[in-house]
N, C-alpha and C positions, 0 to 999 in steps of 0.2 A: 215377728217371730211367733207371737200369739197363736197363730194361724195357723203354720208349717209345726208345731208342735200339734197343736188340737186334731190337724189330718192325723199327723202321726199314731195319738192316742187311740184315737177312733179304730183307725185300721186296724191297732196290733189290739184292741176289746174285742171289736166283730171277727178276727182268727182266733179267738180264743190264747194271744199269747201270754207266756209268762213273763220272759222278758228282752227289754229292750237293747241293743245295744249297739253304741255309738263311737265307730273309730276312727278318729283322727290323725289321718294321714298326711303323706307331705302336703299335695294340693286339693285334698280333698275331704270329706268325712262320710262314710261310707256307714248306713245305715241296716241293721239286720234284726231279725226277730227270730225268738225261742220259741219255734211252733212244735208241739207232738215231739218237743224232747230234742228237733234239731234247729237249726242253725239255717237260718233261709233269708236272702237279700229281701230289702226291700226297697229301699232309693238311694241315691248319693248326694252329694251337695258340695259345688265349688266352694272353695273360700273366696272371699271372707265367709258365705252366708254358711258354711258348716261351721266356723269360729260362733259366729253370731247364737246359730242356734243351742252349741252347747254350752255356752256362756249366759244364756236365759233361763237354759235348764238349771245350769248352778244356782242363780238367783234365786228361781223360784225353792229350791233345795237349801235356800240358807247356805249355802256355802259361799265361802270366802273368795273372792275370784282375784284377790292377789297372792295366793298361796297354791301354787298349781304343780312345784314338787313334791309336792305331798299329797298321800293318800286323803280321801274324803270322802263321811256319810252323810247323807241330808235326806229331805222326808218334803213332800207338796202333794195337797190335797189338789184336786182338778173337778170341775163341775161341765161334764159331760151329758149331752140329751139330759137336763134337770136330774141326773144323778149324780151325788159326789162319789169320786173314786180315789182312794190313797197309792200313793205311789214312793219307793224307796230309790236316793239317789246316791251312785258310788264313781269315786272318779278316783282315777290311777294315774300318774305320769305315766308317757311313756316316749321313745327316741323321738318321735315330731312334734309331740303337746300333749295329749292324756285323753285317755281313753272312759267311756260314762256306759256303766251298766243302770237301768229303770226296770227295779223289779217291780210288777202291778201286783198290790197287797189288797185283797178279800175284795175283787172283784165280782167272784160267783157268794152265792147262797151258799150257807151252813150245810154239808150233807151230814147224811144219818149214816151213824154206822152201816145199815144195809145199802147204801147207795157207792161204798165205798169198793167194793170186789162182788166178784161172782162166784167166790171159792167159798164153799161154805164152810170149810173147815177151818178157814182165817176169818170167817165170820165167828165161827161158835170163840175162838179165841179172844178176837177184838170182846166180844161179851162178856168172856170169863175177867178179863183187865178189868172191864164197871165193877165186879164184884170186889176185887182185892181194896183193902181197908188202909196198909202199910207198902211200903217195899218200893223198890224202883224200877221202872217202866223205860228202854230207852225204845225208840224207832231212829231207825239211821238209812243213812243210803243219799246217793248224789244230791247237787243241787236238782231242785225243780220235778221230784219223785214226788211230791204230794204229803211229804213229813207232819205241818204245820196243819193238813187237811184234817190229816187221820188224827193229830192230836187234837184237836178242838172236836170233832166228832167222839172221841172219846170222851174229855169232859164233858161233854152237854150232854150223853148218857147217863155219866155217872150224876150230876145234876138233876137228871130227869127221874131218877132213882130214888130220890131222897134229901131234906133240905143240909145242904152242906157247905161249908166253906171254901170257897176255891180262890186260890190268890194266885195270879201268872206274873211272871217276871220278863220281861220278854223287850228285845231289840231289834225292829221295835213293834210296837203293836201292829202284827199282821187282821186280825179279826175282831173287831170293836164284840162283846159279849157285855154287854149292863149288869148281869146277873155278878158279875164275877168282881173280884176286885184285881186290875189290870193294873200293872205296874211299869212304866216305862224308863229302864235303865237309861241313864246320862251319865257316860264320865265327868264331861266338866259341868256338871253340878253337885258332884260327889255319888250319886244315885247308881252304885254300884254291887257287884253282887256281894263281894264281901262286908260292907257294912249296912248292907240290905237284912241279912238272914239273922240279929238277932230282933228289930221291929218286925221283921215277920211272923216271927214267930211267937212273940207277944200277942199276933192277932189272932189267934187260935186257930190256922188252918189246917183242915182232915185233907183236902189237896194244895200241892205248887204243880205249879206250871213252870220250867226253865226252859224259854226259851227255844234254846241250843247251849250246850255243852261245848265249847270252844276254848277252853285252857283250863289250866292247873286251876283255879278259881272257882270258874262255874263249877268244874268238876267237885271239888272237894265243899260246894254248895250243895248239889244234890246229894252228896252222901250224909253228909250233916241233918240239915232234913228226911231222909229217911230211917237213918237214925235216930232220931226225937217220935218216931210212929207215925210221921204225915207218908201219906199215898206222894210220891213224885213223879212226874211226869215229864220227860225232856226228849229232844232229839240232839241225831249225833251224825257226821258227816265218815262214812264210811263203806268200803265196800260189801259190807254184809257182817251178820250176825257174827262170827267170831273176828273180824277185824274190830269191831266195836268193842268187844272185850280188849284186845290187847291195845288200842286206843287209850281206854280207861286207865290200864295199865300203865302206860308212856304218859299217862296227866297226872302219875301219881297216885293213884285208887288203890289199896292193896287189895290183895286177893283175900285177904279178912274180912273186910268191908264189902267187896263184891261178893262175897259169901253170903254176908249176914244180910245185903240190901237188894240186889240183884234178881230180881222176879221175872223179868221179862226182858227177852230181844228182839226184837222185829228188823227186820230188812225189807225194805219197799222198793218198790220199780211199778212206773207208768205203763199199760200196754195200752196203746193208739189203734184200734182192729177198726173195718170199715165203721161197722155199726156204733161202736162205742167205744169210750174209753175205760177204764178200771184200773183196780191194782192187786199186782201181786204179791204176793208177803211169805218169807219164810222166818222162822220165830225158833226159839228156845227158850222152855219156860227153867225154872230156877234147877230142877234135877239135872238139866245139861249143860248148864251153865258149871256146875260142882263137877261134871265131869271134863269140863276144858278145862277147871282150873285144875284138876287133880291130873291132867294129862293123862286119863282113861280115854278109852275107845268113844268117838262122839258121837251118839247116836242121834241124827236131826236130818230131818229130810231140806234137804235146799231146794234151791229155788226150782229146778228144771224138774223134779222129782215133784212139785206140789202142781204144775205144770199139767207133768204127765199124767199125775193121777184127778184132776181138774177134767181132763179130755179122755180120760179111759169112762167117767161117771154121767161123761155129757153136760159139765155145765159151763164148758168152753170147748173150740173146737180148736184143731191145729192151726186152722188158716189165720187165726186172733193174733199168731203170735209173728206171721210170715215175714214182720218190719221189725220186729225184736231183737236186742240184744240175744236172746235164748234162740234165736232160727238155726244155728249148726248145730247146736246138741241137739235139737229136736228133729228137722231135718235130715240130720244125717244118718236118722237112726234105721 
């Protein structure tokens, strides 16, 4: 199984996937890979040997392989061509035996904020974020948008800025950074967020890092630290910038608190164009924010509108976006 696994890896590093995933059918296991955002076969495998192979995948994952009604995360390092690569493991029951998503964690280089889009005006943004001292920062938007990208591109800004404190919270450590002090949440060893955040904050951090924002908890983490005057920095799984708000919302957040902490929203999307890949980002900084919650008129340009005016300026053309979610509003215009 060594083997049929180590192919596996190899192939889904050299397409640049994100992630892998493995479904367990009646007599088979049907293998596919998360390239450029879709969903693309790669091989299948008779049983037993698709049993086999995702039963070594558990192993190496720490996971328990007599508990297969129940959901499960695990985590195995792999040493590829003399480089290690981290890899996250999640297994789901399902009607024939359970289904294994391998998300591959910080396989590429660090980018720099300017390696991140071609829009300069979500560049001058991203920049203005290293400057803010307090307040709460989310970026949101589907799995496998690049979240996790642009936030470590952000702190190792604000890092390169000036000597600071930066403590991440994070499930689980997607990008090793030495400089930082990285913290890896564990339920069953108590390493959680809530009795996380008062040792935290004994440690005198000007930045956290959460994560992801995924329940009543983390949530009410990140406002608490931005409350105390630390910079927070977290991502949030949502369709764009005001669904992120009323998210926060539904976890609890009041609209006092996203008043008084709420600085920045970001929405991200991958676009895949021959040449290159990038991303696109529509944001509302704290004065539109006062105006979703005030139920005023929302003035924020979205995504298809930063788009347009991207390609009316010349620093992307239409044809970038021809495989895009955004191709009928732009197209059809």
């Amino acid at each position: 199984m060594e083997e049929l696994l180590e192919k596996i890896l190899l192939s889904a590093l050299k397409k640049n996937v994100t992630d892998i995933h493995l479904n367990r059918m009646k007599n088979k296991t049907l293998v596919q890979f998360r390239q450029q955002g879709k969903l693309r076969p790669f091989s299948e495998y008779e049983e037993p040997k698709g049993k086999k192979l995702i039963n070594y995948i558990k192993f190496l994952g720490n996971i328990d392989l007599n508990y297969r009604l129940t959901p499960h995360t695990g985590q195995f390092e792999y040493e590829l061509n003399q480089k290690n690569y981290s890899f996250r493991v999640s297994s789901i029951p399902t009607m024939y035996s359970e289904n294994i998503v391998i998300r591959i964690l910080h396989h590429g280089r660090l980018l720099d904020i300017k390696e991140l889009t071609l829009h300069t005006k979500a560049l001058c943004t991203l920049e203005h974020i290293t400057t803010l001292k307090s307040g709460l920062v989310i970026v949101c938007g589907p799995t496998g948008e690049g979240k996790s990208t642009t936030l470590h591109a952000l702190l190792h800004r604000i890092f390169e800025k000036g000597m600071v404190h930066i403590i991440t919270m994070e499930d689980p450590i997607e990008i090793v950074e030495p400089a930082f002090v990285q913290i890896q949440m564990n339920l069953d060893t108590g390493i959680n967020f809530e009795n996380s955040l008062k040792q935290i904050l004994r440690h005198d951090p000007d930045v956290v890092m959460i994560g992801e924002i995924r329940d009543e908890s983390s949530a009410a983490l990140a406002i608490r630290c931005a409350l105390t005057g630390c910079l927070v920095l977290s991502t949030l799984h949502s369709k764009n910038c005001l669904g992120a708000i009323h998210r926060l919302k539904n976890l609890g957040v009041s609209d006092l608190d996203l008043r008084d902490t709420l600085h920045y929203v970001l929405s991200q999307r991958l676009i895949y164009s021959q040449q290159t890949s990038f991303s696109i980002y529509e944001w509302m900084d704290s004065s539109v924010v006062q105006q979703v919650l005030s139920k005023k008129t929302i003035l924020y340009k979205d995504f298809t509108e930063r788009i347009k005016e991207s390609i009316q300026i010349g620093e992307t053309s239409i044809e970038d976006y021809e495989n895009s979610e955004f191709r009928s509003a732009l197209f059809d215009d």
